[in-house]
N, C-alpha and C positions, 0 to 999 in steps of 0.2 A: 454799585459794583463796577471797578474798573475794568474797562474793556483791554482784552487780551491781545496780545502782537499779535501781529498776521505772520502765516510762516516762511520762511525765505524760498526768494523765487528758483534755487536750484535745494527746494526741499527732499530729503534721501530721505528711506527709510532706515538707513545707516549709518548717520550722519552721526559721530556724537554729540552730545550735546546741542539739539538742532533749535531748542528756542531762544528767540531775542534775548540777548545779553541787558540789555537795559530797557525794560519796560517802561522807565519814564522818560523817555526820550526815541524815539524810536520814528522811523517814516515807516508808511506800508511796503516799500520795493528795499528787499536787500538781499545779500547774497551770504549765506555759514561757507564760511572757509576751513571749517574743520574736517578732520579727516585722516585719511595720509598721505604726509609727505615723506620728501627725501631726506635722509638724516645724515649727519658725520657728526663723531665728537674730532676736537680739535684740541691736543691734550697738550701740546706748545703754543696756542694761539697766534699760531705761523701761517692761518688758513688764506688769509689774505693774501699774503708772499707766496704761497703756492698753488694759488688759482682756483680753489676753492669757490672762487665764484662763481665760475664757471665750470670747473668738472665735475664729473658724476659723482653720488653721493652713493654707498654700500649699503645704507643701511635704511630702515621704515621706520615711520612715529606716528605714532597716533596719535594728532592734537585735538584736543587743547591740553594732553597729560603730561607731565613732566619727566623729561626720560628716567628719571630715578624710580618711581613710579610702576607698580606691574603694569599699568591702564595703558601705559606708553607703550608698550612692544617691546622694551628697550631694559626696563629695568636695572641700570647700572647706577649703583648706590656711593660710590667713590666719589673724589671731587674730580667735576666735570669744569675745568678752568676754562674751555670755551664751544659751543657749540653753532653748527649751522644747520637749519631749514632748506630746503627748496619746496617749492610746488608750479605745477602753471595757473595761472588765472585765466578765465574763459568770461569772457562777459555775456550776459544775455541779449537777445538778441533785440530785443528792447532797447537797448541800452548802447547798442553800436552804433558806430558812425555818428554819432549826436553830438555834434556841435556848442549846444545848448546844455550839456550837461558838465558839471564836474565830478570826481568821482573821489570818495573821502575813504579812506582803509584804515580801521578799526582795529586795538590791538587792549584784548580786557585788561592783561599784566603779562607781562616780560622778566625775569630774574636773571642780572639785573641788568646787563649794560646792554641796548639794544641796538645795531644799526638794521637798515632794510634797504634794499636794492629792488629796485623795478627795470625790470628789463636793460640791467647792469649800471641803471644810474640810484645816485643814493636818493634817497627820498625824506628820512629823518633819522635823528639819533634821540635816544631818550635815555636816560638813567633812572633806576628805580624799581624796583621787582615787584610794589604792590600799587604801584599807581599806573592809571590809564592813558592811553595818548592813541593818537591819530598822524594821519600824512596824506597829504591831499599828491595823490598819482596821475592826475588829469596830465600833465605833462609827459610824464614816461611814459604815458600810458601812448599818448600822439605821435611822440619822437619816432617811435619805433610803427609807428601804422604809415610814418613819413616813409621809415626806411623800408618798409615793403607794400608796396602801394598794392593794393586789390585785394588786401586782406583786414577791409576796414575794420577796427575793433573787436576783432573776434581770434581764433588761434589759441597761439601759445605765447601769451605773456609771461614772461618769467617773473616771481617774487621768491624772494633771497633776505633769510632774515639771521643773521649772527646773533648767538646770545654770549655775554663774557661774564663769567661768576668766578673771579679770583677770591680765594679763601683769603686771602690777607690786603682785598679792597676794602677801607672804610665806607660801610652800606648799612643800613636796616634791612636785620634779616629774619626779625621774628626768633621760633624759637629753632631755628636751623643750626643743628649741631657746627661749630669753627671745627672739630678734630672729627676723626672716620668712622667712630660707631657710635651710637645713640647711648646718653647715658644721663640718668634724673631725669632733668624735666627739657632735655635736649633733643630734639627731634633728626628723621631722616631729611636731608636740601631739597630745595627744589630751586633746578637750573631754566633757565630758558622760558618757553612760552607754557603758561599754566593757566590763562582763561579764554576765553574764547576769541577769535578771528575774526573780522565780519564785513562787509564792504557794501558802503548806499553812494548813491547818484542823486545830486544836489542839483538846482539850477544856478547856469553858469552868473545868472547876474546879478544874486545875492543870496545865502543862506543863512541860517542861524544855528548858531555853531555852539549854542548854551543858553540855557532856560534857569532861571534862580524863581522857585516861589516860595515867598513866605506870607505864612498865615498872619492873619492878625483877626483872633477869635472876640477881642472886646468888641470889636468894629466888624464883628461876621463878614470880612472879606478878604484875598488874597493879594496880597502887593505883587507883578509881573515884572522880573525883567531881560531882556532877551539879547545876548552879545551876539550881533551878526557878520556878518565879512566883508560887507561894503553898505555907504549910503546911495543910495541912487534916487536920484531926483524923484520926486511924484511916490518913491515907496512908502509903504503901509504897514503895518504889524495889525493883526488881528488873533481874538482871543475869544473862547467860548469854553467854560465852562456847563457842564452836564450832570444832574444829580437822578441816575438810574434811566439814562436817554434821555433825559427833559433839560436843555437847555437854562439854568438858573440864572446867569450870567453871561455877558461877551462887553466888547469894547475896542474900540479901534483907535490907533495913535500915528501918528505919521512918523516914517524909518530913516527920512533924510535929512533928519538932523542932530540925531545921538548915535554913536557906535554901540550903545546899550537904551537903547528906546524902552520906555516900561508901561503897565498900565493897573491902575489897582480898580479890583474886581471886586463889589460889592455885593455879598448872598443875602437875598432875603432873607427875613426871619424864618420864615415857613419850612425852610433849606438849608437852613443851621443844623450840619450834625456833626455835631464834635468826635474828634478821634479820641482813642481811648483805652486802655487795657482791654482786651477781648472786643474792641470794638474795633474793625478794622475800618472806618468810612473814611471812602476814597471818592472822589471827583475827577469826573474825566476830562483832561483839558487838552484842543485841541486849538493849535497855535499855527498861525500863517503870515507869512512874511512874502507880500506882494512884490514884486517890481518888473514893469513894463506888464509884458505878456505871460511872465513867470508867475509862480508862487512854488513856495516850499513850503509844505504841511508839514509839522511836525504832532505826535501825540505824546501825550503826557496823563501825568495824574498829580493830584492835592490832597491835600488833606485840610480842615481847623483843627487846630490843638494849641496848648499855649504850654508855656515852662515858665515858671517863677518861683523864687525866693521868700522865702518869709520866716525869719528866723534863722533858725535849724530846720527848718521844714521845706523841702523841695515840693511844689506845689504841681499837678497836672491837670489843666483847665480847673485854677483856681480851689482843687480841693487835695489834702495832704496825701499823696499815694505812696506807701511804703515799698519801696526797691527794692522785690525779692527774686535778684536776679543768682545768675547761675554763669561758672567760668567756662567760654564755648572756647576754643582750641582751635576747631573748624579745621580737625586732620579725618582723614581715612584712610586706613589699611591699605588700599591697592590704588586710593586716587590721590595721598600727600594731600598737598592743600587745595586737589581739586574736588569737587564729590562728585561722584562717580554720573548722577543724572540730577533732573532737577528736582523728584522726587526727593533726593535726599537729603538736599538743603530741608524739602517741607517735614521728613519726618523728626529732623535734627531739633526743629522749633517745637511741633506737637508733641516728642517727646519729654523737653522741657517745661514745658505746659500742663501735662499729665502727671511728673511728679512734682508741681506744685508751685514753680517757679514764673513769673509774669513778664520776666526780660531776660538778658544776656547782657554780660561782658564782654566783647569780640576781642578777644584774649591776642595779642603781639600777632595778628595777624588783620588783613585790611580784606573785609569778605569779597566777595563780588555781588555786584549789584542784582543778580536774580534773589540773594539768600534777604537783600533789605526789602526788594521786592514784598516776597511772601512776611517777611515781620509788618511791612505795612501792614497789608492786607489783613494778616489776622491780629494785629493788635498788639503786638509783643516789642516793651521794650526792649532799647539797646542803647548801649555805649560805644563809638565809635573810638578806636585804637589806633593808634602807630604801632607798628610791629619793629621796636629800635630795641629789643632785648638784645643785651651785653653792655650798653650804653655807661659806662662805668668811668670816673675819676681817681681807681682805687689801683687802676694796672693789674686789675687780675689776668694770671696766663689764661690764652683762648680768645678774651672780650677786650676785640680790639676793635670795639662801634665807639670811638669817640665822636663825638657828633663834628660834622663840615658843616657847609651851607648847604649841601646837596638833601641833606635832612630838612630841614627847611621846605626847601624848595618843591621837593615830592609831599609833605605834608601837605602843603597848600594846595596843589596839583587834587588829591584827595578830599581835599575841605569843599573845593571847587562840584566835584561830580558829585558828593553826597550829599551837600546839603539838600537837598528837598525832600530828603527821604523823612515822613513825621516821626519814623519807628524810633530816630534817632536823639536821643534828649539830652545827652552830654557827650564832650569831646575827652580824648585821655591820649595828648602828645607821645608820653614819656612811662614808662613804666619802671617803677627799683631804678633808681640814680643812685648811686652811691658818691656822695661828695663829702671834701676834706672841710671843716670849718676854718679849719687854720690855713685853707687857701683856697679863698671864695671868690677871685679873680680868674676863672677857671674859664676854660672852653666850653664845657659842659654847663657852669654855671651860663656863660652867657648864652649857651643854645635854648635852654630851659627858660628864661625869659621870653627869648627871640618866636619861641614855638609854640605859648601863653597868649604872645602878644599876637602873635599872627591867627593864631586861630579865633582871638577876640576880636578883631580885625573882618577877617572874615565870615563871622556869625556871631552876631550881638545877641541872638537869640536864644542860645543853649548856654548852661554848664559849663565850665572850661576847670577840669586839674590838673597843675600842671604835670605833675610828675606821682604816679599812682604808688603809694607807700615810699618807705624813705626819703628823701629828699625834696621840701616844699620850698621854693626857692623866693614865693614872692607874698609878701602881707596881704593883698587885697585880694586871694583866692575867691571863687567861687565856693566851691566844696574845698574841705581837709579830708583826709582819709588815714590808714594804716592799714599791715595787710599781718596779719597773729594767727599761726598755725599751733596755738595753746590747744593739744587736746583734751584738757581736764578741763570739764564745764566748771567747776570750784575754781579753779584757779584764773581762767577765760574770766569770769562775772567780776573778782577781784580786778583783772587789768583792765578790764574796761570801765569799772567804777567812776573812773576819776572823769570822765567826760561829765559828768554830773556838778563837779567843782569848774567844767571851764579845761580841765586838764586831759586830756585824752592820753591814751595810749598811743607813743610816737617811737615807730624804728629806729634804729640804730644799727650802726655799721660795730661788729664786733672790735672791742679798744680801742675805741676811739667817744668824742665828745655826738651829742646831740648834734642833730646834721640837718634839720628842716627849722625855718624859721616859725616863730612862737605861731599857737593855734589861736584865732581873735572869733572863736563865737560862730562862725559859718557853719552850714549844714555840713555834720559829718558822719561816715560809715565808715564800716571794715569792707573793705574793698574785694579782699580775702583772704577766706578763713577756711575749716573743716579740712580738705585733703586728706579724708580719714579713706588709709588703705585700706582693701578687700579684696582680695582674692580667693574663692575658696577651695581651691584643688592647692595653691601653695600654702593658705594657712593652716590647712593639715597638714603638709608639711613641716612649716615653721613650728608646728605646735609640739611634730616629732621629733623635733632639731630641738627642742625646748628653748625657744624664740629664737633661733641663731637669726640671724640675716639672710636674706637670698636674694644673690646678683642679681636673677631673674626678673626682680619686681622692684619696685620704688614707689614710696608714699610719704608721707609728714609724719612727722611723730611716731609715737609708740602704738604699734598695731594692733587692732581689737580680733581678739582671739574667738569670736563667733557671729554670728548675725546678731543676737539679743545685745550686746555689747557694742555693735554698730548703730543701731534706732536708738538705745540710750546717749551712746554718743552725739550720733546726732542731732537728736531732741533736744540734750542738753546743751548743747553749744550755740544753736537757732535759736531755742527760748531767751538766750542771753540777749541779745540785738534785738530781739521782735519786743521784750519787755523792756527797754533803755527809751525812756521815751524822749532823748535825746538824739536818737539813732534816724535817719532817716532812710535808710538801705544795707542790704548787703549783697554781697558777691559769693556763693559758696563755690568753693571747688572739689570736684572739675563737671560737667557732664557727661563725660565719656571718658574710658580709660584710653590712653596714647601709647602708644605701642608700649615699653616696661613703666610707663605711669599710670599705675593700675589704683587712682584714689576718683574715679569716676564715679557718678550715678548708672552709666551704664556701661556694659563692654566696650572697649573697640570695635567690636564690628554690630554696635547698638543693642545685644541680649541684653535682658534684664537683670540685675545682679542681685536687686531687692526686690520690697514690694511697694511700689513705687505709692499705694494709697497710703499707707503708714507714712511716709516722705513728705505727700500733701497734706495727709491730716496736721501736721505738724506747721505748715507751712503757712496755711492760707486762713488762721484765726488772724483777728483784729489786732494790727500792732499796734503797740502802746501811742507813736506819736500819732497814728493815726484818731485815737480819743482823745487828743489834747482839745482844746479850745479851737471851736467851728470859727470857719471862714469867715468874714462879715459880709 
């Protein structure tokens, strides 16, 4: 059982959101900066030029929410093209006047363009609304205890954080509506700062600033490696692993002579507990980076698990596990892409869990690391996403995400914090590329490699598709996929017949040629399917409209006109994939309804819409590949 953060040392009972953002990586002293601040929207992004930095702000936010957001205070659903923060920072009194310290500032995610000011000098710039960064303030933080001498480290430090969300900047933005009201499968924005805040004190004379472990379950042990911030003569890195407070493992390397010193941690037999669907086994790892009279403790967690290939069959610790996941969205009503506590990340998973599903798809949006957290722990896969929906070579109005480098660049940024999470067994860059065959020199085509290649790069160990339905840009994929909103289970079992011949069922961009290069035999799934609508206060409606359409709601296909009509559908469209013993997974959509995407397992604000044992019964029989021909 992994052990829990400590709580931060200016812990409220009204903090939001008051627990450690990152459970594997965490020191015991920090400080939640969440709360409220001072707010202004900046609706000409002239806030700079008009002093903004320094004058007072009208208005209050409650962070970590996104002012669009009810959670926020703020609520303003429009596009917000630029906003700013204030607050002060108060340091503990621990922590003042220390020479011997540096002090690192934490920022979970930003949307999108972020600068920050400490005590009016700039401190960093980041780009990128789902990815994580830092800024080490030890300096602003001095400068200014220079400028008023007897007020060591304590007071009113100012922190000043600008966010820039121009609707017609090329970004990933998930499924964040480009136009003003939400409509299909397009969502309410979210501007500005939407995860958590948080700030630790490191020692001045070397820290470790990133932990990578990967399993290696034939060899029951864990490869270490640790990126820290300086070598200093005589340092040390040391490593202890713990299996339920019993020390299994440790080992020590010397730190002054790699900028990434590493150490592989070899578990007993006896201490081999493989991770695993419903199995959540974690290992506490507790990392220290010696130098002089310093040490930086850092804590952590592991896992063993493995991921391999064999065939068509995706293997987990070597045995064929059918991928009966579920498309998570990871919205809420009044928190957007925050959840409201940490509770609701947990009940998001158990819910999934309960009607039947054993992982998730973390759908065009990049979670925060509390919600992989709890997938570790209880066992639930996932698929890690880029949130780059619009990302098109077709020029549709609205989706104007052609990819830059800055795509790139935040992927990796992403690949970087995640990887150690085990919950996580495959990467998915790209989602719906739509490209031209007749112009395959394309920006897009060359991102679509670039973001293949980089994530293979950075994790030899999982999964990699490049581009999740339509568009397969490269022969030696990993996984193939498609995504078939067929709601006639007869007709559904016909399109996917052909993956039996070698020939799968491949998207297509409306009048136009075949757009994914040929499928060579790799493990493949329907990535996503079902989206079968339900609502039942407007299908009575709809039924008295004798089917008309209603703006109101939006789902796939032709709508099933009772519950009994829903479980058939259902059933019949899951049995299709679970009986393809070609099939190695699938994706149903969605888990939850999103505000007029009402084709969820469960409401928007998580009621129940079914019976969610009917859902499981269906679910969790023996899939086909899973009786093919055992392991050796």
């Amino acid at each position: 059982m992994v052990t829990e953060t400590s709580p931060a040392l200016n812990a409220n009972a009204t903090t939001p959101r008051p627990e450690h953002p990152r459970p594997q990586f965490h020191r015991p002293e920090w400080l939640n900066l969440n709360g409220d601040w001072d707010f202004a929207i900046d609706p000409s992004d002239t806030g700079l030029e008009r002093g903004l930095l320094t004058k007072a702000y009208k208005h209050k936010i409650t962070v970590p929410f996104a002012p669009e957001s009810e959670l926020s205070g703020i609520g303003n659903t429009s596009f917000l093209e630029s906003v700013w923060y204030r607050r002060t920072l108060d340091l503990p009194e621990g922590w003042q006047g220390r020479d011997d310290l540096r002090f690192i500032l934490h920022f979970g995610a930003v949307d999108h363009d972020a600068t920050v000011w400490v005590n009016g000098a700039e401190v960093v710039r980041h780009r990128g609304g789902f990815s994580s960064f830092s800024a080490d303030i030890t300096d602003a933080l001095a400068a200014r205890r220079q400028r008023r001498a007897g007020q060591a480290g304590g007071g009113d430090h100012s922190l000043v954080v600008r966010a820039r969300d121009h609707k017609n900047t090329i970004q990933a933005r998930g499924k964040q509506a480009t136009w003003e009201l939400n409509t299909h499968c397009q969502y309410t924005r979210t501007t500005g700062i939407w995860q958590t805040v948080w700030l630790e004190a490191v020692p001045r004379a070397a820290h470790v600033r990133r932990v990578t472990m990967l399993p290696n379950l034939a060899q029951g042990a864990i490869h270490l490696t640790a990126a820290i911030s300086q070598n200093v003569p005589g340092s040390t890195l040391s490593a202890r692993v713990s299996w339920e407070g019993e020390v299994v493992a440790e080992g020590t390397t010397r730190a002054d002579l790699d900028l990434a010193p590493s150490l592989h941690l070899a578990i007993p037999a006896e201490h081999v507990h493989p991770w695993g669907v419903g199995q959540g086994n974690l290992y506490d790892v507790e990392l220290s980076l010696t130098a002089g009279e310093q040490t930086d403790t850092v804590h952590a967690y592991t896992a063993l698990r493995s991921v391999a290939i064999d065939g068509q069959r995706v293997l987990l610790n070597g045995r064929p596990t059918f991928q009966r996941l579920v498309l998570d969205q990871g919205y809420y009503a009044d928190g957007l892409m925050t959840a409201p506590s940490d509770a609701d990340l947990v009940r998001d998973i158990e819910l999934s869990l309960r009607a039947g599903f054993n992982g998730a798809r973390l759908h065009q949006k990049v979670f925060e690391e509390r919600f992989l957290y709890h997938a570790d722990r209880l066992g639930y896969l996932v698929w890690g996403e880029y949130g780059d929906w619009g990302v098109s070579g077709q020029g549709i109005p609205g989706y104007n995400q052609a990819p830059q480098v800055n795509f790139v660049a935040e992927w990796v940024q992403i690949l970087q914090r995640d990887i150690n999470h085990p919950s996580i067994i495959g990467w998915c860059p790209l989602n719906e590329t739509h490209q031209n065959l007749h112009d395959r020199i394309t920006v897009l085509d060359d991102a679509t490699v670039a973001l293949y290649e980089a994530t293979k790069l950075a994790d030899p160990t999982r999964p990699v598709i490049d581009a999740s339905g339509y568009s397969h840009r490269l022969r030696h994929l990993d996984v193939y996929d498609s995504h078939s909103y067929e709601q006639d289970p007869k007709k559904f079992a016909k399109q996917q017949a052909g993956l039996a011949q070698g020939k799968p069922f491949v998207n297509r961009v409306a009048g136009d040629a075949e757009v994914s290069l040929p499928y060579e035999g790799q493990p493949f799934w329907v990535s996503e399917y079902g989206g079968i609508w339900w609502n039942a206060e407007l299908a009575a409606q709809q039924n008295a409209a004798n089917g008309q359409s209603l703006e109101s709601s939006w789902g796939y296909g032709d709508r099933v006109r009772d519950l009994e009509a829903f479980y058939r559908r259902f059933k019949g469209l899951t049995d299709v994939l679970l009986d393809n013993e070609h099939m190695f997974g699938y994706c149903y959509t969605q888990l939850t309804d999103v505000f007029q995407e009402q084709n969820g397992v469960y409401g928007f604000d998580r009621s129940e819409k079914f019976d969610v044992e009917r859902l499981r019964a269906v679910q969790v029989r023996e899939a086909a590949i899973e009786r093919t021909r055992p392991v050796a």
